[in-house]
C-alpha positions, -999 to +999 in steps of 0.1 A: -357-653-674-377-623-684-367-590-695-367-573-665-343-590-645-321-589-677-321-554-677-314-557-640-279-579-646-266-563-673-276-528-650-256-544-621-225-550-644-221-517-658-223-503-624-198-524-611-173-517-643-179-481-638-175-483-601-143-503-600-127-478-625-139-446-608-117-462-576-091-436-563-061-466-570-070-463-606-048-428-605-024-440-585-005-444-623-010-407-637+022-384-635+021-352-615+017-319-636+056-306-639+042-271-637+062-261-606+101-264-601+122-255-569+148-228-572+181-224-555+210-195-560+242-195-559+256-204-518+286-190-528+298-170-558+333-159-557+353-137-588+386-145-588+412-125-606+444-136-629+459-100-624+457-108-582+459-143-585+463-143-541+435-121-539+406-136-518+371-120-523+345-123-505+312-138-517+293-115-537+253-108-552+272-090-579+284-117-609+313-108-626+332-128-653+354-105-679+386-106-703+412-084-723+430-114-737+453-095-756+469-083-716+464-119-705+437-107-684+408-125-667+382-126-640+359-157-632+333-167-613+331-196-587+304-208-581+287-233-557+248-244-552+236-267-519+210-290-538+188-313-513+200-345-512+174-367-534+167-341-558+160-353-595+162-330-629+185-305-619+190-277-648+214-247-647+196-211-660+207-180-668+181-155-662+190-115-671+165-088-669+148-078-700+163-057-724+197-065-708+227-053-725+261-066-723+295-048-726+304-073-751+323-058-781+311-087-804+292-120-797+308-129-766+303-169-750+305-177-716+316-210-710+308-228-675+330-261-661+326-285-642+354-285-612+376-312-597+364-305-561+351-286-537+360-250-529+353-223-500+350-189-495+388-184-490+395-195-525+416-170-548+428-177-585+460-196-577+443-223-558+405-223-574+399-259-582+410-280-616+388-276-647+377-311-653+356-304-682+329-279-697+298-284-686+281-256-711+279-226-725+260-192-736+265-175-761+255-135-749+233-119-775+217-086-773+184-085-753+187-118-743+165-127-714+168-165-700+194-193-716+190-228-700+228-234-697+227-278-690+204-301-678+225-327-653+218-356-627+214-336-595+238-340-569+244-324-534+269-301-543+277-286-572+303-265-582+311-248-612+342-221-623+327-196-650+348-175-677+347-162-710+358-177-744+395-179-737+400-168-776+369-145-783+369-106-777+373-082-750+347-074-724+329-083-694+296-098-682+279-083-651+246-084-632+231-087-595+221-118-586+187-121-573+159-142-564+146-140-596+172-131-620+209-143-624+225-175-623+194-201-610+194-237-602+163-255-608+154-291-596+121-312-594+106-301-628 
């Protein structure tokens, strides 16, 4: 055999190798970039008050959740996100415009729990669903911007009842609730 056609077979080959692994199914395997994440707010949020415990409120932008626990007074927040069914990496975030201040006389902690079912928009403090268990919390600091509050296994409906430390200090946490700021619901990242 002489050189030429050598040069010729071994020519082939590479171009085959290199042809075969340039094929479109040999990406088939790679991940997507997680660059971009779906967003969903609040489809209802509801405050709910222990000194009208028969109050009903109607769903509000505007997220309240305070205390004076020396009066034995509260207000907290249900609240309730429709999630497409199918949706994977769901991740509760609190997102408060910058330089956001908080009434907070001290470091305050907002806690957020998990509920035992379902609520609606009729819901007042006396019948607000069980607290089943707490799902997470923030800690409020000054000029705090964004807090991931839990990553969890999405599911259709979810539902959680938010309050303050039950044994920290007096004040109050408020802010509208936006596209872009609040209480957000990310899924798909």
């Amino acid at each position: 055999m002489s050189r030429a056609v050598l040069y010729k077979i071994l020519f082939l080959f590479v171009f085959f190798i290199a042809f075969f692994f340039a094929l479109p199914w040999s990406n088939v395997a790679q991940p997507e970039p997680r660059n971009s994440c779906t967003t969903v707010l609040p489809s209802l949020m509801i405050p709910i008050y222990s000194t009208a415990p028969a109050l009903v409120s109607q769903t509000s932008k505007m997220f309240l959740v305070s205390q004076e626990p020396s009066q034995d007074l509260f207000c907290d927040c249900l609240l309730s996100f429709m999630v497409p069914w199918g949706s994977t990496s769901c991740q509760l975030e609190l997102r408060l415009p910058n330089g956001y201040q908080s009434d907070w006389l001290g470091p305050g902690e907002m806690y957020f729990w998990n509920v035992a079912e379902p609520f609606d928009s009729s819901c007042c403090w006396i019948d607000a669903p069980d607290i089943t268990d707490l799902f997470g919390s923030v800690i409020l600091q000054a000029n705090m911007s964004y807090a991931i509050v839990n990553s969890f296994l999405c599911e259709s409906l979810v539902s959680f009842r938010v309050g303050m430390n039950r044994f920290g200090a007096a004040g109050s946490c408020s802010f509208e609730q936006t596209k872009s700021e609040g209480l957000i619901l990310t899924y798909g990242c």
